[in-house]
N, C-alpha and C positions, 0 to 999 in steps of 0.2 A: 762593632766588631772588635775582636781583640784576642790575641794568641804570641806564641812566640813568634819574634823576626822569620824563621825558618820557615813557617807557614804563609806567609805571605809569596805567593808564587806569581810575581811579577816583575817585568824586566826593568832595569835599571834605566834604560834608555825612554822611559817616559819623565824621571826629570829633567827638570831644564837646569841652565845649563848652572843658575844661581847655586840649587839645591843641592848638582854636585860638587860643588865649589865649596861648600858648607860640611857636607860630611868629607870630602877630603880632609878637613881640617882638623878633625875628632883623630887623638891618639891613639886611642886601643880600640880593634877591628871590631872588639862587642859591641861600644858604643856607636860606631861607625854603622855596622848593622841593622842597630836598634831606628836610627832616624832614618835613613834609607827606607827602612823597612813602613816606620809609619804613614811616611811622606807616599811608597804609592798604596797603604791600605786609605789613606783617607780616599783616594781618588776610586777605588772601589769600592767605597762606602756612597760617593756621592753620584756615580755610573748607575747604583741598586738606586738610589733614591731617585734619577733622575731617568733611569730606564734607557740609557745612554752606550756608549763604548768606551770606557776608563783610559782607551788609549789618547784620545780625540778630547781629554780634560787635560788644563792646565791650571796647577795650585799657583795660586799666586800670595805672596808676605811681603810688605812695606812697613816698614817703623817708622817713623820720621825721626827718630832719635839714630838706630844701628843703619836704616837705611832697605834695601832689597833682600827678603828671604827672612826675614825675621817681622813678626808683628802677629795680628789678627790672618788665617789667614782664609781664602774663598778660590771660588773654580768661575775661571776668568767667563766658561762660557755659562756660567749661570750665577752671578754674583750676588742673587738674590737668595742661593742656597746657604743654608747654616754648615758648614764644613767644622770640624776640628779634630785635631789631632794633641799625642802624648805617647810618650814611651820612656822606658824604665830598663836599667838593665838587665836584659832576658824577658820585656817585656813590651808590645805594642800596642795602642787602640786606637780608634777614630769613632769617628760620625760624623751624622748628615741628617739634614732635614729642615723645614721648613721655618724660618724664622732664627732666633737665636738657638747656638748649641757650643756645649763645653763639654769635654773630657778630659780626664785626669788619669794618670794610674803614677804610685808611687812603692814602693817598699816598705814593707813595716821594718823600722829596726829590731835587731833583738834586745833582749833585756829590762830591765825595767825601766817604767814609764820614762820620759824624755821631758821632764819636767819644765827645762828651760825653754826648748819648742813648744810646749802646753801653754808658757804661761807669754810667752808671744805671740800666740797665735790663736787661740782663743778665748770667747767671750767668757762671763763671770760663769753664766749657768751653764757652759758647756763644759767649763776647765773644771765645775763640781758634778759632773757627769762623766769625766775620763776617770778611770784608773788605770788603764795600760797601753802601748803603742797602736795596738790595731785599732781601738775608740780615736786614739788620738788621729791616723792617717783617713778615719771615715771622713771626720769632720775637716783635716787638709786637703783631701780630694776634692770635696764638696766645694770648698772656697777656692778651690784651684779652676776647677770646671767653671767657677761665676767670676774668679779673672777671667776666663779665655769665655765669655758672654759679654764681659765688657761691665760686669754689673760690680764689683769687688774690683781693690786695689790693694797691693802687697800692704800697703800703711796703713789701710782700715784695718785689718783682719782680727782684729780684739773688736773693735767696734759692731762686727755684722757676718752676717752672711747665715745665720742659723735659721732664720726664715724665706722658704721656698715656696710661699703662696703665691700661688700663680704659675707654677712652674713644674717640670717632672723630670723626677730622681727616679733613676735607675742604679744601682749600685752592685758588685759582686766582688769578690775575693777571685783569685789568681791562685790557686797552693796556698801555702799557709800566709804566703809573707809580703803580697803585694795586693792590694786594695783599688780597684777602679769606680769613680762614679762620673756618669752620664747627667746632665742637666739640660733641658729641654723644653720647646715651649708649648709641643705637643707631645703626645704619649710615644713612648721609643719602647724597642725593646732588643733586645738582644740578638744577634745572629751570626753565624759561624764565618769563619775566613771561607770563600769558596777557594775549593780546592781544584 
């Protein structure tokens, strides 16, 4: 699922008490919005998947590094489920399902290619397959969604991530300027914010 913060029509009082303690702390109301807003579409992402009541789920995040609210994260009453979340300014997504799962959504910049992120962040044959920002945020989304699977690490990411055997890419554009991809271990597909 994925749409603006404003579509997401669920109350603030399904998080706990961490999550609001976390967006308290984002400056400007957009960005405050945007995590809010993710935080309870994942939990309506994984209510659809688990045929459930999204009020009756709790998201849970642990780092061991930042600590509570930050990390991988799962729904306490099914921690077996693939949950994940991402948002972008003016933008939301999640998912759910069965085994591992990542999502991403980022902004494409404008202008031309972003060279210096091209040549950090990806590999030889992909950095001679970009010429411009949206190529370049396919392939950040893609390795963003297999950090948050636990499969990629901010420090590989010249090293890997361009092969997804065994795995399924679901991918879509936003308007012109923000880029989402799904990675999954079963087939996913798309579906609308319910409204």
């Amino acid at each position: 699922m994925g749409g603006h913060p404003d579509e997401v029509l669920a109350p603030d009082d399904w998080l706990t008490e961490v999550e609001r303690e976390r967006a308290a702390r984002f400056r400007f109301e957009a960005d405050r919005a945007c995590f809010t807003a993710a935080h309870l579409l994942v939990r309506l992402c994984a209510a659809a998947a688990l045929d459930a009541d999204p009020r009756e789920l709790t998201l849970l995040q642990h780092c061991e590094i930042h600590g509570p609210g930050h990390g991988k994260p799962s729904i306490e009453q099914a921690p077996e489920l693939g949950v994940s979340l991402s948002h972008t300014r003016g933008y939301v997504c999640a998912a759910a399902g069965p085994g591992k799962v990542g999502v991403d959504a980022e902004r494409v910049p404008p202008g031309p290619l972003d060279a210096l992120l091209a040549d950090r962040v990806l590999t030889t044959r992909e950095r001679g397959l970009v010429t411009g920002n949206d190529e370049l945020m396919k392939y950040w989304t893609r390795k963003e969604a297999l950090i948050k699977r636990g499969e990629l690490t901010l420090d590989k990411l010249r090293a890997g991530g361009d092969d997804l055997t065994g795995r399924h890419l679901l991918e879509w554009s936003a308007g012109p300027d923000i880029r989402v991809a799904v990675i999954t271990d079963s087939p996913a597909r798309r579906v609308a914010i319910p409204g």
